[in-house]
Biopython code that builds the backbone (N, CA, C, O; Angstrom):
import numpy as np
from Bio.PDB.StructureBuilder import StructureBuilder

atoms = [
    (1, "UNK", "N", (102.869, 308.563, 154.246)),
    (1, "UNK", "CA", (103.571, 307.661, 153.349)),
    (1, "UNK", "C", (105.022, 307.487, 153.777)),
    (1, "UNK", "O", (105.578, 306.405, 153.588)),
    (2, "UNK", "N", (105.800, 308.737, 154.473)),
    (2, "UNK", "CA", (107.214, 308.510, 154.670)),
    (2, "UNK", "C", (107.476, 307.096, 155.881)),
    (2, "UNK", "O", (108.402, 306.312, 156.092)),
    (3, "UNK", "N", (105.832, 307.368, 156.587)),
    (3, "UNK", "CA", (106.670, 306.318, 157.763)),
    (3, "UNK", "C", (106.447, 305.102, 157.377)),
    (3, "UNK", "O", (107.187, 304.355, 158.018)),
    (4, "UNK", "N", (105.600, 304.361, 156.432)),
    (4, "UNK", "CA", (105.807, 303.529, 155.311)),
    (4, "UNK", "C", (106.763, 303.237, 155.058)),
    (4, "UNK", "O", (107.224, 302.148, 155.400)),
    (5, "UNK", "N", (107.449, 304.165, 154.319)),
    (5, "UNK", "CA", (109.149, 303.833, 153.856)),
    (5, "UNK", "C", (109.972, 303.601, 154.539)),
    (5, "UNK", "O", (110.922, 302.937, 154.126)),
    (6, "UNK", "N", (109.925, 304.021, 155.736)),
    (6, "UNK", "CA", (110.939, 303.941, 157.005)),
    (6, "UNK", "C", (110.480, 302.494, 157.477)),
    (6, "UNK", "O", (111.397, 301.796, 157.909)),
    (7, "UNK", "N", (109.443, 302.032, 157.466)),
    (7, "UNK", "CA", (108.893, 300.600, 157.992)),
    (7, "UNK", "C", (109.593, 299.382, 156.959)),
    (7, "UNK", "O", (110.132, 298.333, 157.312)),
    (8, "UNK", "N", (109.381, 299.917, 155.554)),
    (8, "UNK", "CA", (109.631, 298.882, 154.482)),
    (8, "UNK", "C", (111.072, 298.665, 154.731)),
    (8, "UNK", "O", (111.516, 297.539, 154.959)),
    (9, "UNK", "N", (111.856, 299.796, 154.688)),
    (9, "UNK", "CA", (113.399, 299.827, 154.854)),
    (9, "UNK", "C", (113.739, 298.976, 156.070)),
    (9, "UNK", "O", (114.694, 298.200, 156.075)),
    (10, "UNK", "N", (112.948, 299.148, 157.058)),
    (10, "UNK", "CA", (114.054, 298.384, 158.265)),
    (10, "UNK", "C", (113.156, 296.907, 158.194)),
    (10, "UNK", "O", (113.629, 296.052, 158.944)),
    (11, "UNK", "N", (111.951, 296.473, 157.424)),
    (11, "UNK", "CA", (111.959, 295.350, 157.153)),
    (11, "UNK", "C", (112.769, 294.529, 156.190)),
    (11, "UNK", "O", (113.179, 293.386, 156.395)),
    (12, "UNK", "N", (112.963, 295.322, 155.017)),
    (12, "UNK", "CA", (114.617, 294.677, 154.094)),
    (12, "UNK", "C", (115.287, 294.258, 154.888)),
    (12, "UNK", "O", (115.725, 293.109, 154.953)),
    (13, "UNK", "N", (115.595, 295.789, 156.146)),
    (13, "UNK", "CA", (117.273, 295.093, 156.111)),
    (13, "UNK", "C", (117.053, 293.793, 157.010)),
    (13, "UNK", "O", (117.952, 292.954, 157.052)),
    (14, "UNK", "N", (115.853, 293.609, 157.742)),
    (14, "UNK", "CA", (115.926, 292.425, 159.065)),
    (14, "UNK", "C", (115.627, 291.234, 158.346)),
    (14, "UNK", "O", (115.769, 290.184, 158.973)),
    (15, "UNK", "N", (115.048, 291.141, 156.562)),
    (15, "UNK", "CA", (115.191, 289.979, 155.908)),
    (15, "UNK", "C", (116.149, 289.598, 155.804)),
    (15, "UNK", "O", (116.316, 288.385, 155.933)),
    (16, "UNK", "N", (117.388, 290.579, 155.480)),
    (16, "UNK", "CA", (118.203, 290.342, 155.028)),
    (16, "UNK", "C", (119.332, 289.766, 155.768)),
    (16, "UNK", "O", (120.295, 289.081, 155.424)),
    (17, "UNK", "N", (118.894, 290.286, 156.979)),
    (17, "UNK", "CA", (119.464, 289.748, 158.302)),
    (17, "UNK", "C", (118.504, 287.936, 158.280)),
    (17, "UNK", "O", (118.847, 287.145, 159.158)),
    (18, "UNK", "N", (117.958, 287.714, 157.778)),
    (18, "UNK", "CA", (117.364, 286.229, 158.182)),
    (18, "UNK", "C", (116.608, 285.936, 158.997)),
    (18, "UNK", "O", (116.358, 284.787, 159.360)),
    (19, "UNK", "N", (116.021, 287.174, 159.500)),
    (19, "UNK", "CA", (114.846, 287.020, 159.704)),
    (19, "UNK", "C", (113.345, 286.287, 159.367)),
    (19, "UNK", "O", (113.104, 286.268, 158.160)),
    (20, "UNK", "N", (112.604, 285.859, 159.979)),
    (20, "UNK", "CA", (111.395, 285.177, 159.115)),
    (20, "UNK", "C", (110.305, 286.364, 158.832)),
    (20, "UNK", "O", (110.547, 287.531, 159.140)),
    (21, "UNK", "N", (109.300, 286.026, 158.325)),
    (21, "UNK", "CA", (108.278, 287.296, 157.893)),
    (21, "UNK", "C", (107.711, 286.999, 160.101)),
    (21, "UNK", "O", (107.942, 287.998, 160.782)),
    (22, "UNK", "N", (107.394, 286.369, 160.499)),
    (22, "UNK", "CA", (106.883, 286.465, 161.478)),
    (22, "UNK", "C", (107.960, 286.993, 162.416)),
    (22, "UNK", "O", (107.650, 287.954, 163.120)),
    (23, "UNK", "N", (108.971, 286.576, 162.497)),
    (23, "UNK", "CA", (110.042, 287.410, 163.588)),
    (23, "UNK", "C", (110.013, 289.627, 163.014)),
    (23, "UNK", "O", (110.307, 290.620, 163.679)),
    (24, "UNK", "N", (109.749, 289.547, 162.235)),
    (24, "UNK", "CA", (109.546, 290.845, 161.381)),
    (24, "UNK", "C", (108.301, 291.762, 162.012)),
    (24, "UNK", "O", (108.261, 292.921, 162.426)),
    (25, "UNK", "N", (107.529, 290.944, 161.918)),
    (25, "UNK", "CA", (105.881, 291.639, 162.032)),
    (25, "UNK", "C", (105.939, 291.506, 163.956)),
    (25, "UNK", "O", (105.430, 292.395, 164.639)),
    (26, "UNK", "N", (106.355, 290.764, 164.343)),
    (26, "UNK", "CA", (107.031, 291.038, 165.988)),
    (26, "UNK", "C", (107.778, 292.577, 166.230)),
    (26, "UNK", "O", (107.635, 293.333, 167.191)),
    (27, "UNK", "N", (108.556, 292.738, 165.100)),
    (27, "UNK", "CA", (109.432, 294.248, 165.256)),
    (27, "UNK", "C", (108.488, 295.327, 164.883)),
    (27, "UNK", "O", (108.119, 296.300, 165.540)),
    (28, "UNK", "N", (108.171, 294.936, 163.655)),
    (28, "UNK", "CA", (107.292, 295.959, 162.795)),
    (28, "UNK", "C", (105.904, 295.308, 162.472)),
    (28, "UNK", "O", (105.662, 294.184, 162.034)),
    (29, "UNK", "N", (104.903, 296.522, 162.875)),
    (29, "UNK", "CA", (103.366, 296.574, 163.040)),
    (29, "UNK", "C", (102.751, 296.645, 161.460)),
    (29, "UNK", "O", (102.050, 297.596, 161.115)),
    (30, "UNK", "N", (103.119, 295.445, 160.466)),
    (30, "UNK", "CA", (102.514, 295.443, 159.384)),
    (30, "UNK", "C", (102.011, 293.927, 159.073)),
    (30, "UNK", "O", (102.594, 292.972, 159.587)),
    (31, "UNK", "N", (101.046, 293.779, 158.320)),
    (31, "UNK", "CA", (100.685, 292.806, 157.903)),
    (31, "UNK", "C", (101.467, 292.117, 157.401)),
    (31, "UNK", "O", (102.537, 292.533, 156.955)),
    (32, "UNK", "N", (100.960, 290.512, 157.361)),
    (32, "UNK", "CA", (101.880, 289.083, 156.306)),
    (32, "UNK", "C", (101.695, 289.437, 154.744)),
    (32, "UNK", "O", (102.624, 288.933, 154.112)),
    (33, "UNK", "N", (100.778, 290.155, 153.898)),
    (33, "UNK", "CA", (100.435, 290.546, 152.457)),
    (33, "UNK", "C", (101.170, 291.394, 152.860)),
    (33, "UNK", "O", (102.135, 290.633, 152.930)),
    (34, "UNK", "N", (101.727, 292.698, 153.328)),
    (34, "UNK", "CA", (102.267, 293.478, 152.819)),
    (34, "UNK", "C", (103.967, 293.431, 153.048)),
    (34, "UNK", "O", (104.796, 294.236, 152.625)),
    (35, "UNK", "N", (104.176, 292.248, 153.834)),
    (35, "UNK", "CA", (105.789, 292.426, 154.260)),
    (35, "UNK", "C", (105.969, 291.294, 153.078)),
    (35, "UNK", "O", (107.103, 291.128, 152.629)),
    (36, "UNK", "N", (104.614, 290.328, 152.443)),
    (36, "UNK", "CA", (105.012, 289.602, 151.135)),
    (36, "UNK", "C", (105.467, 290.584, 149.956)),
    (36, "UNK", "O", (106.319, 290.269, 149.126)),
    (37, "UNK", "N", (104.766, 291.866, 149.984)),
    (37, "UNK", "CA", (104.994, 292.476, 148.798)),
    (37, "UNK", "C", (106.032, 293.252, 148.396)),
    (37, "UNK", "O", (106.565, 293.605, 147.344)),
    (38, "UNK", "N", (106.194, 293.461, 149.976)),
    (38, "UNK", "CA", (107.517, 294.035, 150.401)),
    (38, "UNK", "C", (108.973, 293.530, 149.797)),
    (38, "UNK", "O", (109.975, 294.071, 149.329)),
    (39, "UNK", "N", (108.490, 292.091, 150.095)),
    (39, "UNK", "CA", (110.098, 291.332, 150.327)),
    (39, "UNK", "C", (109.936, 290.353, 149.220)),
    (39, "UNK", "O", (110.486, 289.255, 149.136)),
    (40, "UNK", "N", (109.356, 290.734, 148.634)),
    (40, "UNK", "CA", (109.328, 289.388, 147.241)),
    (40, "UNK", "C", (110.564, 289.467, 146.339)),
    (40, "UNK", "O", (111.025, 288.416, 145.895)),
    (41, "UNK", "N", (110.947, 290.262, 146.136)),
    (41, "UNK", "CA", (112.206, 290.757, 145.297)),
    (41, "UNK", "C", (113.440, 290.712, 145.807)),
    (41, "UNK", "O", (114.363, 290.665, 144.994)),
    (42, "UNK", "N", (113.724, 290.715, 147.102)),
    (42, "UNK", "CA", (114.511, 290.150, 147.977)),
    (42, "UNK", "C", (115.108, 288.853, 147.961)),
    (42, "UNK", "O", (114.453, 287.813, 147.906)),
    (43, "UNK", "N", (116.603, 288.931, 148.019)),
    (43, "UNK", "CA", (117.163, 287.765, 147.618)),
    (43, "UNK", "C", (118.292, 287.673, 149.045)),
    (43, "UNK", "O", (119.022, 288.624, 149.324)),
    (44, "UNK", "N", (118.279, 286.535, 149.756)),
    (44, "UNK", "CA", (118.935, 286.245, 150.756)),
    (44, "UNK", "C", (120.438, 285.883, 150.552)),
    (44, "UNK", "O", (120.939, 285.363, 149.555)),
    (45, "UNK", "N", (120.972, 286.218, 151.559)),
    (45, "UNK", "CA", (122.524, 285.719, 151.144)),
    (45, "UNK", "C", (122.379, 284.291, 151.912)),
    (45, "UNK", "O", (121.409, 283.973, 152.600)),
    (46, "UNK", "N", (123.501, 283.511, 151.669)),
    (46, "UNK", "CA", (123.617, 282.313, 151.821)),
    (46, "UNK", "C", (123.484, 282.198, 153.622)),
    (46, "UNK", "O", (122.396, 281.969, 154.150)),
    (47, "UNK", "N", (124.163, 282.303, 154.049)),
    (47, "UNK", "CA", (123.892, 282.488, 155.441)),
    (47, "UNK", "C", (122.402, 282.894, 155.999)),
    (47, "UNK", "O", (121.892, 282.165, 156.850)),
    (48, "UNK", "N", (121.721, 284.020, 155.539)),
    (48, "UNK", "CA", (120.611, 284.078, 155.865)),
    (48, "UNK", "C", (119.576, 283.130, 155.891)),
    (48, "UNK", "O", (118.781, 282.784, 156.765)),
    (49, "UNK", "N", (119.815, 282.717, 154.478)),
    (49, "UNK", "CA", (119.169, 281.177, 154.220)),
    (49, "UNK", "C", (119.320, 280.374, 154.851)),
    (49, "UNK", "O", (118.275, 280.101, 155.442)),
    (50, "UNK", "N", (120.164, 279.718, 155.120)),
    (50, "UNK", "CA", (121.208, 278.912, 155.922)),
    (50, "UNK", "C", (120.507, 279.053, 157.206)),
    (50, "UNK", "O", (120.547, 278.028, 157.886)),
    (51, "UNK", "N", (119.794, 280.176, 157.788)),
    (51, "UNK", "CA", (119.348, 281.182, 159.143)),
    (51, "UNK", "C", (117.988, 280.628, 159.235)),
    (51, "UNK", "O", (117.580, 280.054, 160.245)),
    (52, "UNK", "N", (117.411, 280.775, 158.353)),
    (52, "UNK", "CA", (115.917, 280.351, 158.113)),
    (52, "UNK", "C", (115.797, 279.231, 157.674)),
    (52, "UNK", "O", (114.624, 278.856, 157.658)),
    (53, "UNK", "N", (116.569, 278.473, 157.280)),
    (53, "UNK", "CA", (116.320, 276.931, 156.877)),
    (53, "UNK", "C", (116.392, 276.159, 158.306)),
    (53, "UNK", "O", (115.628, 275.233, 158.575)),
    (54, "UNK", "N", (117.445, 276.665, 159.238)),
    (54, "UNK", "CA", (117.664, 275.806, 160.211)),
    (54, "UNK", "C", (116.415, 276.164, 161.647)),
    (54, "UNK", "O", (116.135, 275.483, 162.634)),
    (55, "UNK", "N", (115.939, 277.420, 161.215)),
    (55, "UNK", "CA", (114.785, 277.645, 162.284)),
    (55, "UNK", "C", (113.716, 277.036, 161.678)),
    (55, "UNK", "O", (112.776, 276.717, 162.406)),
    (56, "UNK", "N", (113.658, 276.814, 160.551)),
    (56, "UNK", "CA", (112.147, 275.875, 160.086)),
    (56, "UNK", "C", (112.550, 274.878, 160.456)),
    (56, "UNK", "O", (111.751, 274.463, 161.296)),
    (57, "UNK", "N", (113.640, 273.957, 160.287)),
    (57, "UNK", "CA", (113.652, 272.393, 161.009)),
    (57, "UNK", "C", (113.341, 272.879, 162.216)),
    (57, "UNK", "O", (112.129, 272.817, 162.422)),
    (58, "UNK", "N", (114.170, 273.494, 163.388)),
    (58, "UNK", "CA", (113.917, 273.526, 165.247)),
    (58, "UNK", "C", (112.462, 273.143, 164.937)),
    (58, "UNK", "O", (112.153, 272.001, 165.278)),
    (59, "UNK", "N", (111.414, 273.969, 164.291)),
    (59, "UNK", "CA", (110.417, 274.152, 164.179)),
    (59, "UNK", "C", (109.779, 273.243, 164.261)),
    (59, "UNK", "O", (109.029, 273.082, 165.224)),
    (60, "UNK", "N", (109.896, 272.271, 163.158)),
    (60, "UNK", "CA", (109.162, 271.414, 163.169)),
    (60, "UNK", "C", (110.115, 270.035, 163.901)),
    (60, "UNK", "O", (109.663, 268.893, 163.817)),
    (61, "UNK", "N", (110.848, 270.187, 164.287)),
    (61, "UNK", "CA", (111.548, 269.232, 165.458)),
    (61, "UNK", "C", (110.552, 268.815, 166.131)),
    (61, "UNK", "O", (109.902, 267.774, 166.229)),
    (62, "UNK", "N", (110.568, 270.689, 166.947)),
    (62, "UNK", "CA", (109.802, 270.724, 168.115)),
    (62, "UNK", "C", (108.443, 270.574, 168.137)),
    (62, "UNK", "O", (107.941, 269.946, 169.069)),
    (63, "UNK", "N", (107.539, 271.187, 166.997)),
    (63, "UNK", "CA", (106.292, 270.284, 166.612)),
    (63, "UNK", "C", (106.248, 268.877, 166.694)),
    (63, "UNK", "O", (105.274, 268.459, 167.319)),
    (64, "UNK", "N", (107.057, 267.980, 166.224)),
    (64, "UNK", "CA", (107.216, 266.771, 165.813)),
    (64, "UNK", "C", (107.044, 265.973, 167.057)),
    (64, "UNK", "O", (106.383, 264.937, 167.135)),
    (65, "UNK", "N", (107.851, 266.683, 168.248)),
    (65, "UNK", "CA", (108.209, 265.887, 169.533)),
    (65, "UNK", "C", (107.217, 266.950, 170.141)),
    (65, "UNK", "O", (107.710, 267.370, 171.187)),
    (66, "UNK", "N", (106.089, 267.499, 169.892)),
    (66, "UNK", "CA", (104.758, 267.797, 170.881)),
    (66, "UNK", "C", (103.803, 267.272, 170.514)),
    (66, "UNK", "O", (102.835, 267.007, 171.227)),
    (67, "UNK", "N", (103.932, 266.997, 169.146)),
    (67, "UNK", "CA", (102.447, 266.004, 168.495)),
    (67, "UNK", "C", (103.057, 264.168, 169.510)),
    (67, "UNK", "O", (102.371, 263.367, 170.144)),
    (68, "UNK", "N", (103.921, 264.174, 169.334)),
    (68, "UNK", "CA", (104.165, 262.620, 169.744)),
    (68, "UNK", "C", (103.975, 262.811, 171.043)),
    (68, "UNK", "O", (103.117, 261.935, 171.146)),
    (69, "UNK", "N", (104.109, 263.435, 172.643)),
    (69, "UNK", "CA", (103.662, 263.471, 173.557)),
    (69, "UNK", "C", (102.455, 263.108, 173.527)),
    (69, "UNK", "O", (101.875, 262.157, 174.052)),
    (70, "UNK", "N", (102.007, 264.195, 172.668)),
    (70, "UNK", "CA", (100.274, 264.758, 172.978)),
    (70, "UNK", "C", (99.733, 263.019, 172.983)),
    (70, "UNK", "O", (99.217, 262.568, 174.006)),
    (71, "UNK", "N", (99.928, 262.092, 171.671)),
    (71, "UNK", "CA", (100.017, 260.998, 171.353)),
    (71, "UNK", "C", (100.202, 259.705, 172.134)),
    (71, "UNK", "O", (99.447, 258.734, 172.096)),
    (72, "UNK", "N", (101.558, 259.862, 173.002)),
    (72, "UNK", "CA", (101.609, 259.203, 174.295)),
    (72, "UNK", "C", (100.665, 259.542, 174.623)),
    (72, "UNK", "O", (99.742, 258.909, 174.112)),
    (73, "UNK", "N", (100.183, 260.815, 175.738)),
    (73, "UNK", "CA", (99.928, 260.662, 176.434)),
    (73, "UNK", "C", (98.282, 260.008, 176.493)),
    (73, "UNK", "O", (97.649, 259.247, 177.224)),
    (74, "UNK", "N", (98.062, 260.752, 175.344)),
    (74, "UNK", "CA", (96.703, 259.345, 175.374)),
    (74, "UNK", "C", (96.611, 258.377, 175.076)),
    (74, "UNK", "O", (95.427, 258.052, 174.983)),
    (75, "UNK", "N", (97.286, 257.623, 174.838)),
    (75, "UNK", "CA", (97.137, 256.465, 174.544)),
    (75, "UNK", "C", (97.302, 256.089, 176.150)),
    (75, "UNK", "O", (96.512, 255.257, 176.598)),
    (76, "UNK", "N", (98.276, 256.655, 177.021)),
    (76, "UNK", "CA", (98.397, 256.100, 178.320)),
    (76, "UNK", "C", (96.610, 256.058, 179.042)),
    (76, "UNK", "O", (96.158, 255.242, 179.846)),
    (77, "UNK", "N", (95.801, 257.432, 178.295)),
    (77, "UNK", "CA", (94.646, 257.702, 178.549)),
    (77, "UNK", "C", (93.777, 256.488, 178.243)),
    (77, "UNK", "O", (92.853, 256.195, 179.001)),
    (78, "UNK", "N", (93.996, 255.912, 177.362)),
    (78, "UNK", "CA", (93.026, 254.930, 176.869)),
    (78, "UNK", "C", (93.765, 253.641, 177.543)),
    (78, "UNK", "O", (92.729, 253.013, 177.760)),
    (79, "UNK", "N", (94.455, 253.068, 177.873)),
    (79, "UNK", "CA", (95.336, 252.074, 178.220)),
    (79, "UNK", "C", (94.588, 252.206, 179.880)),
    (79, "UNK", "O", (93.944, 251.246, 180.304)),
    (80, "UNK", "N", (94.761, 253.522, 180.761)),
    (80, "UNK", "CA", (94.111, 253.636, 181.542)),
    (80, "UNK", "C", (92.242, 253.282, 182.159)),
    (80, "UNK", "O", (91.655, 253.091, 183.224)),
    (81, "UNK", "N", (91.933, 253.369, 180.689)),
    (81, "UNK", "CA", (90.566, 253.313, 180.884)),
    (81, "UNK", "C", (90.562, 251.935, 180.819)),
    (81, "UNK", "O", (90.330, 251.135, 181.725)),
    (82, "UNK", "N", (90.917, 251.675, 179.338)),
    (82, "UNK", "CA", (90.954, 249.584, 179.365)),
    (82, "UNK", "C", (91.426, 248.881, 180.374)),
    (82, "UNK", "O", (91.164, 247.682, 180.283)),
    (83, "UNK", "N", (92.228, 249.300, 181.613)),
    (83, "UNK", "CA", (92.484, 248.727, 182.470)),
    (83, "UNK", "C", (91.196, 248.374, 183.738)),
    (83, "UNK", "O", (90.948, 247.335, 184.351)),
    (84, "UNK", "N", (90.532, 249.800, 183.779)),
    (84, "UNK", "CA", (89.614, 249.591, 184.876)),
    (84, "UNK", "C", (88.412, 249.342, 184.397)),
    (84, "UNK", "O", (87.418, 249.498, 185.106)),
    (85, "UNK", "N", (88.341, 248.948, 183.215)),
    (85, "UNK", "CA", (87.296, 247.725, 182.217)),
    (85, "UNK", "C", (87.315, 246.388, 182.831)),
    (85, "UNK", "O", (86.687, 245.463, 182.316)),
]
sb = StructureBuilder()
sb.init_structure("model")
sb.init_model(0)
sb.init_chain("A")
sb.init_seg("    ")
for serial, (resi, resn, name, xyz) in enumerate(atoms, 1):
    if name == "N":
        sb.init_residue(resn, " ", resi, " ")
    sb.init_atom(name, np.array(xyz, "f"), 0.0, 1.0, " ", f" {name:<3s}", serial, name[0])
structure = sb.get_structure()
């Protein structure tokens, strides 16, 4: 149980640092339910927030501009085929 506590503790403090639950479970070998149960009571300081708000946009930036490739590029796929139609 102690190394439990020692796990929960240095997951606080790396929330608290602004960390995401997945940058977390990269450090520490625990499940997404238990670093939820962990950190539910946990309240971020502004900056942290601030930390994790701006890595969910990159996020989906960068999703945003790999779905639209993927998108090009087939269409160049199909544009290709209708050509040698």
């Amino acid at each position: 149980m102690y190394a439990k506590s020692v796990e929960k503790t240095k997951a606080i403090k790396l929330r608290k640092q602004g960390l995401s639950y997945s940058e977390i479970i990269k450090k520490i070998d625990v499940s997404r339910s238990t670093l939820s149960l962990w950190l539910r009571d946990i309240s971020l300081s502004n900056n942290a927030r601030l930390s994790l708000e701006e890595k969910i946009a990159n996020a989906q930036r960068l999703g945003a501009e790999a779905k639209r490739n993927q998108r090009l590029l087939k269409v160049k796929q199909i544009e290709k085929r209708a050509v040698k139609n």
